[in-house]
N, C-alpha and C positions, 0 to 999 in steps of 0.2 A: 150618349148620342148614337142616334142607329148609322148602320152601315150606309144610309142613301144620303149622311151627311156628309161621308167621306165618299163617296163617289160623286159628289159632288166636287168636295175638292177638289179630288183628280181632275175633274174635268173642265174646270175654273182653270185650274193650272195651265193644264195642255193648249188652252183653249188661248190662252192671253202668252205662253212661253214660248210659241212656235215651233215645240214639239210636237210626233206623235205618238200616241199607245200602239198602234198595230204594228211593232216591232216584232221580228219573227222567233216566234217561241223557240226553235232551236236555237238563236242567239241569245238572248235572254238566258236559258236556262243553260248554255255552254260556257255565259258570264258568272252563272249561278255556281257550276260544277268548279271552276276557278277556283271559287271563292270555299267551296266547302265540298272537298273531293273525299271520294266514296261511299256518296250517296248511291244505293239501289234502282232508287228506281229515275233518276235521271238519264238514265240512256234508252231506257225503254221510251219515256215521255219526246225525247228527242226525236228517236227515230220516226214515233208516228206524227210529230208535230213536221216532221222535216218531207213524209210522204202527204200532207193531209196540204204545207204551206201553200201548194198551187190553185190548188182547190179553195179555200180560204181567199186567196184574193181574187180569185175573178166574181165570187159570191159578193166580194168586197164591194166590188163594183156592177155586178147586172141583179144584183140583188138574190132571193129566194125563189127555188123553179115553181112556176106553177101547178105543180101537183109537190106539195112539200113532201111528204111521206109516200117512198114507193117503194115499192121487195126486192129486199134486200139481191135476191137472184137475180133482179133487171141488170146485164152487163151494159149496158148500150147506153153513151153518153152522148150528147150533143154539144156540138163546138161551138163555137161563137162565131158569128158573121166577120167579115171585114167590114162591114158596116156597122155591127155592133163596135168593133173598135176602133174607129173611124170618132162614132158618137163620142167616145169616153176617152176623146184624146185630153177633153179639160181637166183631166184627173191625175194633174201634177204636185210634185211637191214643192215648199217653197222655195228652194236649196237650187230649183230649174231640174231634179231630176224626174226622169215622168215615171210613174207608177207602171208597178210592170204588170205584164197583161200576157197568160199563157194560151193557148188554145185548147187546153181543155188536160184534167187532170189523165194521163195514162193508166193508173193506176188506182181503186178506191177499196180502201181498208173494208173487210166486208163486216166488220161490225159495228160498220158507220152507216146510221141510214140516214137516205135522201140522198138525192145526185145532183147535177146540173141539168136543169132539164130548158126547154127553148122558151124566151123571154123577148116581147116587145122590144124594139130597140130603146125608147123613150124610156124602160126600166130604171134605166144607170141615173137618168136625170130625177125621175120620180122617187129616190129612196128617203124619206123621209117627210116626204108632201102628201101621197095616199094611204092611207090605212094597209096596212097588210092584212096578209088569210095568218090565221096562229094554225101553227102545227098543235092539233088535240095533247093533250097530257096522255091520255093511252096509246100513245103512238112513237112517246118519246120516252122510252126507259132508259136513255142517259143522257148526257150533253150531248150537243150537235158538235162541241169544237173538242173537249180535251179526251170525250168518251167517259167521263165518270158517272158511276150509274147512282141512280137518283135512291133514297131513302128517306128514314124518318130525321137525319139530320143534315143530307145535303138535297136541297129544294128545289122545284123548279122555278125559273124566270124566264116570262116570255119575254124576247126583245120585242119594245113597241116600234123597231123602223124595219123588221125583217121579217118579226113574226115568228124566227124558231125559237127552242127551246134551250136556256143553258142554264149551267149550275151558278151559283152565285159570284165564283171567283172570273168565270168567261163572261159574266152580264151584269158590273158592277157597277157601270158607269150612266151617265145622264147626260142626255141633250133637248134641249128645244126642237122641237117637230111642230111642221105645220100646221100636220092634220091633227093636233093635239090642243089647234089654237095660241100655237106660241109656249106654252106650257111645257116641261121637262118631263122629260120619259124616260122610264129606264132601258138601255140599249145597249149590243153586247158590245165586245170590244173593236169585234172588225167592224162594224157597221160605223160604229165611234168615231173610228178613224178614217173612214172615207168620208163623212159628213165633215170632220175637221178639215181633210184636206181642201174638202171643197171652199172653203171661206179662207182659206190658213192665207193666202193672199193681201187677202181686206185687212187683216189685221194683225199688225207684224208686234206690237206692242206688247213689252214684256211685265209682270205685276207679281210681284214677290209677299211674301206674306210678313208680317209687320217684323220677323229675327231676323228678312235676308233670306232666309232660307226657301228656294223652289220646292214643292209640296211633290212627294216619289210618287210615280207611276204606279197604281196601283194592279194592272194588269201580270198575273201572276199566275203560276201553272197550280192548279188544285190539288196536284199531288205532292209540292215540294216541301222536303221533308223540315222538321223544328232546327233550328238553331240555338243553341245554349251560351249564355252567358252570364258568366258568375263575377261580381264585382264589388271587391269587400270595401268599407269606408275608408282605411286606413292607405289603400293602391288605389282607390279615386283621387282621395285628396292630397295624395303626393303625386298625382300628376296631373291636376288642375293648376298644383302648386309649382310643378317644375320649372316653369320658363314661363311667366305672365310674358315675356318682352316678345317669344314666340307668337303666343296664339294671339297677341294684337299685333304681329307683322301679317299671320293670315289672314286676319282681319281686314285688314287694308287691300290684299291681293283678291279674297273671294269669299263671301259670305254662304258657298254651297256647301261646305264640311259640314256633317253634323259634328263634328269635332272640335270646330273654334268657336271662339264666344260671339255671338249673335251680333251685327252692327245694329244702330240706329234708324230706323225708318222716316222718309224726308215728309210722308205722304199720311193722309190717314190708314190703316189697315183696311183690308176688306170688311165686309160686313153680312154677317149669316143674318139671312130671311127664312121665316114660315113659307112654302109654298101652299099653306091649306089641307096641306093632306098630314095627317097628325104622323111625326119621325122624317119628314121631307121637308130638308132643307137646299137654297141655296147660297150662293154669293153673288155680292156685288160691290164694284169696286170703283164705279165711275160718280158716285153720288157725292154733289161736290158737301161743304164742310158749312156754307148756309143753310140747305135743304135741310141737311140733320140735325141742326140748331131749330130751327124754323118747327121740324118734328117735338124737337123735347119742351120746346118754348110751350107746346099746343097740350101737353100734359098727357102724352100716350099711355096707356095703360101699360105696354109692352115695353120693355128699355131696348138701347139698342145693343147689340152682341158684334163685337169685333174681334177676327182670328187673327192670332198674335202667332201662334203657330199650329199646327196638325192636331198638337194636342192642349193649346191653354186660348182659353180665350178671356174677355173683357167685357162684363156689362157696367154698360151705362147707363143714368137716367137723372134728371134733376130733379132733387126733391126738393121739399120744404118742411127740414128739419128744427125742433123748438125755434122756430120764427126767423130760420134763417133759409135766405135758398142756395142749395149744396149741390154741387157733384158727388154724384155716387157712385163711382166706379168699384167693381168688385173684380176679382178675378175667378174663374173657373176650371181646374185644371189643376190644380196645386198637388192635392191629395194623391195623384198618381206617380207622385213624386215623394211621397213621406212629410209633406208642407202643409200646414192649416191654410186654408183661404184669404186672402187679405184684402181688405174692404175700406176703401180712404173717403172718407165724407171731406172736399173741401168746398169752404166756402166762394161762392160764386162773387168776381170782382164787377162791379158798375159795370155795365155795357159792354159784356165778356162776348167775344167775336172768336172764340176758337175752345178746340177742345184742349183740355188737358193730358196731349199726346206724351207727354215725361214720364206719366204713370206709367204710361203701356209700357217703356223702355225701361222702367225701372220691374216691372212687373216678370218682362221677362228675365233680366236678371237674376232675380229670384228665384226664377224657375230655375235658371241655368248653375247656380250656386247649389240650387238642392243635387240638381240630377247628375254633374260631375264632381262637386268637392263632398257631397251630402251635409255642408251648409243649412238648418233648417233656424226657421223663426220661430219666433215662443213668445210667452209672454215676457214682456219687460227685456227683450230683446232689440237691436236696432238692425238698422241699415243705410248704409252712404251712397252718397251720392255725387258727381262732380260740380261744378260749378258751374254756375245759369240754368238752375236746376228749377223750371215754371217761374220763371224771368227774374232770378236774384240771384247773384250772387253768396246772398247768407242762409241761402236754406240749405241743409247740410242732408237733410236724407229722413226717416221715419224711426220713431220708436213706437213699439207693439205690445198693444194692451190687450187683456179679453175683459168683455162685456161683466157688469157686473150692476151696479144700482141706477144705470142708465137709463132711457127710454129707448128701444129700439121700432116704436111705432111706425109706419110707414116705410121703412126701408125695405129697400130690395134686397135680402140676404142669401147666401149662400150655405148650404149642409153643413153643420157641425163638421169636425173646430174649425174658428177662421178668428183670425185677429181684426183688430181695427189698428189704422198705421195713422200715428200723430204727426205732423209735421213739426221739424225740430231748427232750430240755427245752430250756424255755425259755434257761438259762446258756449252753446247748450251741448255741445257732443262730449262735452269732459265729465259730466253729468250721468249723459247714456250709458257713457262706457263703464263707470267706477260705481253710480249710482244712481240707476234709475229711476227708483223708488220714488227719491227725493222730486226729480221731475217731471215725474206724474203727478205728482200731488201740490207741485209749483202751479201746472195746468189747470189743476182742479179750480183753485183758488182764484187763478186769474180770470177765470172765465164764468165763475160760480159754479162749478159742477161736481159733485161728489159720484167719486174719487177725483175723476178729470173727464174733459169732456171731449167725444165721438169724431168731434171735427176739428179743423186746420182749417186755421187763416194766414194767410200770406202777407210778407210784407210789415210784420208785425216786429216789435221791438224785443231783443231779448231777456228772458225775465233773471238770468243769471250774467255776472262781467268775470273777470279774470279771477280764480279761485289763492285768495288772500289769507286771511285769518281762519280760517275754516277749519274743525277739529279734525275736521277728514285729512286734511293736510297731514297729519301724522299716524292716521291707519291706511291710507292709498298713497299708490306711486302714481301720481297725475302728471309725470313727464312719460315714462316710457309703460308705463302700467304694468309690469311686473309682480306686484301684490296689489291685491284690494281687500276689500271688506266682504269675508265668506258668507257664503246665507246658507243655513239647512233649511229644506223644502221643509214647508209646513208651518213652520217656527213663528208665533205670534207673540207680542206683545202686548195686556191688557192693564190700562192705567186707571185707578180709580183713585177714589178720599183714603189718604192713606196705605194704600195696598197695591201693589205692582204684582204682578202675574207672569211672569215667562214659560209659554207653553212650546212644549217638546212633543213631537210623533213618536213613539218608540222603533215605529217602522225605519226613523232616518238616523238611528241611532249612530252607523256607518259614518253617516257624514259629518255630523256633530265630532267623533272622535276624532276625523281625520283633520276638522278646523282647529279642534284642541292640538292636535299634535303639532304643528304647524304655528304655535302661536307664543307669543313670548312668556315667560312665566309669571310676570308681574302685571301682565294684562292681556284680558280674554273680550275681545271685541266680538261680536255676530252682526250683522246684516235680519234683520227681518222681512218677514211675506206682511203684502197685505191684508188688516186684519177685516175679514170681510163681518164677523160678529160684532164689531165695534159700532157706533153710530159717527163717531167722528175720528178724525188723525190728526196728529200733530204734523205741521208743515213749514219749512225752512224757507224765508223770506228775504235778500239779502237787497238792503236798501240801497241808494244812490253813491252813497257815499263806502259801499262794500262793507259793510257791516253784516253780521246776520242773524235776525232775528226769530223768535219762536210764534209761530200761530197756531191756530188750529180751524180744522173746518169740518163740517159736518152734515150731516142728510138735511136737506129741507125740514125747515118746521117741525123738527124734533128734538127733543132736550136733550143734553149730554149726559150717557149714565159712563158709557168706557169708550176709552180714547185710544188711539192705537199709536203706535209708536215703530220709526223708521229702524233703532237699530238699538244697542247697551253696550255696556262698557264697565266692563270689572276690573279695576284698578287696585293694584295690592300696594300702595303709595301711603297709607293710610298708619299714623305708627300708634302703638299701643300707649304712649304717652300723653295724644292728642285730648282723652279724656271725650272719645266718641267709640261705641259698636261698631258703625258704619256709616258712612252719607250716602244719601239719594240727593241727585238734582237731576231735573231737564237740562240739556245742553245742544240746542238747537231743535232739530227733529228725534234729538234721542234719548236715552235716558244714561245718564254715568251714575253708578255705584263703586265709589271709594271703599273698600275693604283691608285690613290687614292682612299679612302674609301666612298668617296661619288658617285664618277663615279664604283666603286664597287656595289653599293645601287640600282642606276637607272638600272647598267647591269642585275643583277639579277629582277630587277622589269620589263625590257623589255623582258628576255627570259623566264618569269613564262605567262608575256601577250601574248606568242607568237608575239612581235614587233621586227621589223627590229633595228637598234643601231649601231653608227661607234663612235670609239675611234680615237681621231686625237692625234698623237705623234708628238711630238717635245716640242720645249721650247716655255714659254710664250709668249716670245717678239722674234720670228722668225726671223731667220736672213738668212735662208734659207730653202727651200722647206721643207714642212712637210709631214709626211707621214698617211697611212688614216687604220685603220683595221675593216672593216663591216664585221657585221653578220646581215646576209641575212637568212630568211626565206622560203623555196621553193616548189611550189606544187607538181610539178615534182619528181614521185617516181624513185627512183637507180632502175637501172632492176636488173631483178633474174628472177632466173626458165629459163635461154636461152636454145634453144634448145626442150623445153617440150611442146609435142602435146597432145591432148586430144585420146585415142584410141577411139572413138567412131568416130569421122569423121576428125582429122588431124589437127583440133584446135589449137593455138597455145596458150598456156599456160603463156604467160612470163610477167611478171609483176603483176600476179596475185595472190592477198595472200591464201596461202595453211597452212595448221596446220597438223603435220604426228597424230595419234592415239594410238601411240604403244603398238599393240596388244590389243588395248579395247576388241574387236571382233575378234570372230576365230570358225569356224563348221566343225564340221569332219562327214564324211561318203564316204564308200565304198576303205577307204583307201587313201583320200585326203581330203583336208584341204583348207578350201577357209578363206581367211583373209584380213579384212578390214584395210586399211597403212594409207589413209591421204583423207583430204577432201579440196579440192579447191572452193575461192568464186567467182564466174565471173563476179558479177557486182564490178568495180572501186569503189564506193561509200561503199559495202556492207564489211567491216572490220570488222571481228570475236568480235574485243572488242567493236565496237558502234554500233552494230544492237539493237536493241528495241529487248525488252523481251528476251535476250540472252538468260538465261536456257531454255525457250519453245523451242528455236530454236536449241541449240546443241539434247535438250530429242527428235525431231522430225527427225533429221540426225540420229541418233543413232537407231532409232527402223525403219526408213526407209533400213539403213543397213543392220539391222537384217533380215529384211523383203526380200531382196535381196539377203542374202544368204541362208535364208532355201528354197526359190522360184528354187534356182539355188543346193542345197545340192545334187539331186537324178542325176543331172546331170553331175557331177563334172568332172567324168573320160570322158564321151563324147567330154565334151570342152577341154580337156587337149589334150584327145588325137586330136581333131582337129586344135591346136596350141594356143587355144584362154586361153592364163594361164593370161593374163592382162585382165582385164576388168575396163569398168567404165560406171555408171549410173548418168546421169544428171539429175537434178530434176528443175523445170520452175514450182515455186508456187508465182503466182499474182491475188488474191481478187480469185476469183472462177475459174481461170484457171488453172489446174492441167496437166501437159507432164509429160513424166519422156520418157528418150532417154538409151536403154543399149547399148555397143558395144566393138569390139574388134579389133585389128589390122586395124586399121581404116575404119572398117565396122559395122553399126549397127548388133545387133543379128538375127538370121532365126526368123520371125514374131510371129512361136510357142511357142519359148521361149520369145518375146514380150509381148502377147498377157497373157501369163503366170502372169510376171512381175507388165504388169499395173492392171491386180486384187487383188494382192496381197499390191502394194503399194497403190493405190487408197483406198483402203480399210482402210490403216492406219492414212490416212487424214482423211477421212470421221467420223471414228468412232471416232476420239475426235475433239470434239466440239472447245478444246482451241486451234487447231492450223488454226482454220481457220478467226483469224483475225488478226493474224501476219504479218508484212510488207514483203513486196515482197522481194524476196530469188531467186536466180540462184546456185545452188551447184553444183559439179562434185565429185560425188567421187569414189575411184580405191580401186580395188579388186584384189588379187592374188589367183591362184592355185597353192596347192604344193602339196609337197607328205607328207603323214602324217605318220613324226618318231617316233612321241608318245608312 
């Protein structure tokens, strides 16, 4: 979203909070030096914002002299009438204090052009009703307010209510002007704030954004330098974890901390509009909850978009999905957080009078789970919720699936990856947690959809009761959950006539040993993935009477050749007297194989060797076909990541192992926040845990990052506002070749900001000696821009 989104907030904010922005830069920035002392160049920026403030507000209020640009050698100032300040007595503030009004600046910086020069009295009243004269672009080689001088990366902006020139972080904001037809214009900060005060009366009403949270002043000095913050997962989430009882007592006193967890919103959230100018956005927040019904009733092409906060929002829209008509709410914003997107299809109740406001709160949630405990959602992961949760008491929260043989026709979807969130019950959450497999594919069944299907209906009966006779009963802890049933990523199960298949990654070889270690000697249970090669699965149906039976379900209209299977069971129960090899059965959704304790031995000593291994079932002396169960070994990694391009040139991303960072890395300045999500490895061979000399190579990623975002700190509101809020930097280190690739929207960076980059990274290779005999590396990693709530 461009920068004129978030000056729009600002000014949404300011406008409905009964604040103002035209606080005085040596305040501001003396709040700033507080906070991060021995900064350089704060005292410099002080001093001339502290000779410049008087000056500044009477401009505030009589507006721009009529000759804008005049030499610099002119000493001679003109004061203001007593009748001019007579005029501009209405120029108070709401608080009853009156705007202060000097007779004319003593002093003027002489590398500040433009003076005060003699103005109409009726000026003060006209600032924002007539057109101003613009001061030419060759006339203005810096700001009018901070003095920074203009280049190929900090721009000019003319204010449209004063007509001078400023740099983007003095002219970031937006108001309605007359002469514009009612229409928002972009306007510097003082002008801003004399146009607020002028109304700040009429409208004392305060409008908070959907967490609670008041949206930060964006007015901000151009030169103020990055701020660093490093925050590893392990110290978030021991102090997310410290004291819940804490941050819901602040909760209750004040929802402005960005540090406590977000209350509830009683109201709908605001609502971002197109104003027609392609990157120009606004808000609005008075549109009552029929009107927007009434909109989506009528079949807009456009969904609606609700800010939840500065940085996630919510679109909406009803569809009409496989013949149903659905809420679609998605969210937007996740990703800057290390989060896939999450995307709830529910179905719409008879004569539905209101939105589904629970998402929004649960959505932030999510957010807020990601960005202080680093909490993230996956597939076949859940999430809770409290009670009267979209008006039931038995809806317990969401379990998260990715897209797979579905229809996604019609829907309003969000960038790669995002999940789709099931609505679950209360019976159901013992399921979620232990096994969720099993109830997704309970879903599937009840709804007809192979695997399961997109949407949530409400209100509905649950498909599972109190967990009784159930095998799982003796490989899960279903009271306090302490052990469950392990799954190696990847790990499929293929059932045919006679022949059972269990296929192994060799890549997760790690994890497989570490679920054998862990496991009792007489029985090796696993958990399986879903087998997406299969045409149908076996699925566990537990009747009225808590019984539980075996089905299977399958793709539309296709014959079953392999069936997939939720989990195995190798049992070394099996004696050599029994006058059998081995037994196979079904048992439930899984499959149990009874073995003896010797072919138990060699099992375990072939999947510690990584070796192939077939169990043959039947009886010794055969009297009919025998049946065969291999586990198979496979190089062939499961895809993931589908969908995911590289922003730097349109790369595709998919099958390549990525690790998120949550929030290690994070730099603020000028009122946004660049943060470092995840790092991808592009070469196939190159896997995070067997690179040679790992720690060199994570401490060499890590200060490369670093390196990348103070390179990029003074820029930040540039890039934003030019759309580029994704970024990613690839780095190409082999024996003495050094690249590094920035970009964004699948465009490398302007060469300036290249050219920037590779000094500042080159440089961090060079100077240590240890990384330059580390095995060859291909990284990619992504960067976000946000607005910074802190």
């Amino acid at each position: 979203m461009r920068q004129a989104v978030t000056a729009t907030l600002s000014v949404w904010g300011e406008r409905r909070f009964g604040y103002s922005t035209l606080k005085d830069s040596s305040e501001s920035l003396l709040d700033e030096r507080k906070l991060r002392p021995g900064l350089k160049e704060d005292s410099v920026i002080e001093e001339k914002e502290r000779a410049e403030n008087e000056q500044e507000q009477v401009e505030a209020v009589l507006g721009p002299p009529s000759s804008p640009v005049e030499d610099t050698h002119q000493s001679g100032t003109t004061e203001p009438s007593d009748a001019m300040l007579e005029s501009c007595q209405d120029q108070k503030t709401s608080d009853g204090m009156e705007a202060s009004l000097v007779s004319g600046p003593k002093n003027i910086d002489s590398g500040r052009k433009g003076s005060l020069g003699a103005l109409p009295v009726q000026r003060c009243s006209s600032l924002g009703t007539t057109a101003p004269q613009w001061v030419p672009d060759s006339q203005a080689p810096a700001c009018m307010k901070c003095g920074s001088k203009f280049s190929f990366t900090k721009r000019r902006h003319h204010c449209r209510a004063c007509g001078k020139v400023f740099c983007v972080v003095c002219c970031d904001l937006r108001y309605k002007l007359t002469h514009l037809g009612g229409k928002e214009g972009r306007v510097c900060v003082t002008c801003h704030s004399t146009l607020i005060n002028r109304t700040l009366r009429k409208d004392q009403k305060k409008v908070w954004f959907a967490d609670n949270v008041l949206p930060q002043s964006e007015s901000r000095s151009a030169n103020s330098s990055p701020i660093h913050r490093s925050v590893s997962h392990t110290q978030s989430a021991g102090l997310a974890q410290a004291d819940v009882s804490d941050l819901r007592a602040a909760d209750e006193v004040s929802g402005l901390s960005s540090n406590t967890k977000p209350t509830p919103p009683k109201d709908l959230p605001p609502i971002l509009t197109s104003t027609g100018v392609k990157g120009d956005y606004t808000l609005e927040e008075k549109r009552t909850e029929s009107s927007l019904l009434e909109e989506l009733e009528r079949g807009l092409a456009e969904p609606l978009v609700f800010v939840l906060n500065a940085n996630l929002l919510a679109v909406v829209k009803i569809v009409s999905y496989v013949n149903r008509r659905c809420w679609c709410v998605m969210s937007k914003g996740m990703h800057a957080v290390g989060q896939p997107e999450v995307v709830i299809l529910l179905q719409c109740l008879p004569e539905e009078k209101r939105f589904p406001t629970d998402i929004f709160n649960h959505f932030i949630q999510i957010y807020w789970d990601a960005q202080t405990a680093g909490k993230l959602l996956n597939h076949l992961s859940h999430s809770l919720v409290s009670r009267g949760f979209l008006g039931n008491n038995e809806h317990a929260g969401f379990v998260y699936v990715r897209p797979t043989f579905q229809s996604l026709e019609g829907l309003p979807l969000p960038a790669p990856p995002f999940l789709f969130g099931l609505l679950m019950l209360r019976a159901e959450v013992p399921w979620a947690k232990a096994f969720p497999l099993r109830l997704m594919l309970r879903l599937g069944a009840e709804y007809r959809f192979y695997p399961c299907p997109l949407f949530s209906v409400r209100f509905r009966e649950p498909l599972f009761g109190p967990v009784n006779n159930s095998i799982m009963r003796l490989l899960v802890d279903f009271r306090f959950y302490r052990y469950t049933l392990p799954t190696v990523p990847g790990l499929v199960v293929d059932l045919e006539a006679r022949s059972t298949c269990i296929r192994i990654p060799k890549t997760h070889h790690p994890e497989l040993l570490k679920a054998l270690n862990k496991s009792n000697e007489r029985v090796l249970a696993l958990g399986a993935c879903f087998n997406e090669q299969a045409d149908s699965h076996l699925i566990c149906v537990q009747t009225a009477d808590g019984q539980y039976q075996t089905q299977a379900i399958s793709i539309h209209s296709q014959p079953r050749r392999v069936t997939g299977s939720c989990f195995f069971v190798f049992s070394g129960a099996l004696k050599p007297s029994s006058g059998y090899l081995a037994k196979s059965s079904i048992v439930e959704d899984g499959l149990m194989v009874q073995i003896t304790m010797e072919t138990m031995a060699e099992l375990r000593r072939c999947l510690r060797d990584m070796k192939d291994f077939t169990v043959t079932c039947g009886k010794l002396h055969p009297a009919e076909r025998q049946e065969y169960v291999h586990i198979q070994w496979q190089d062939e990694e499961p895809r993931f990541n589908k969908g995911i391009v590289s922003p730097i040139d349109g790369k595709s991303m998919e099958s390549l192992t990525n690790i998120k960072t949550h929030q290690r890395l994070e730099f603020r300045a000028n009122g946004k926040l660049i943060r470092w999500t995840e790092v991808y490895y592009l070469l196939k061979d190159q896997h995070p845990n067997g690179l040679n000399n790992h720690t060199s190579h994570n401490r060499l990623t890590e200060r490369l990052a670093r390196a990348f975002c103070l390179a990029l700190c003074q820029s930040l509101c540039l890039l934003k506002e030019d759309g580029m809020t994704k970024l990613a930097l690839r780095v190409i280190l082999d024996g003495q070749k050094m690249e590094f690739l920035a970009g964004s929207n699948g465009q490398r960076l302007p060469a300036p900001y290249q050219d920037c980059l590779n000094q500042s990274l080159m440089s961090v290779v060079q100077s240590n000696s240890q990384y330059q005999g580390l095995a060859a590396c291909q990284l990619e990693l992504i960067f976000y821009i946000l607005e910074d709530t802190s």
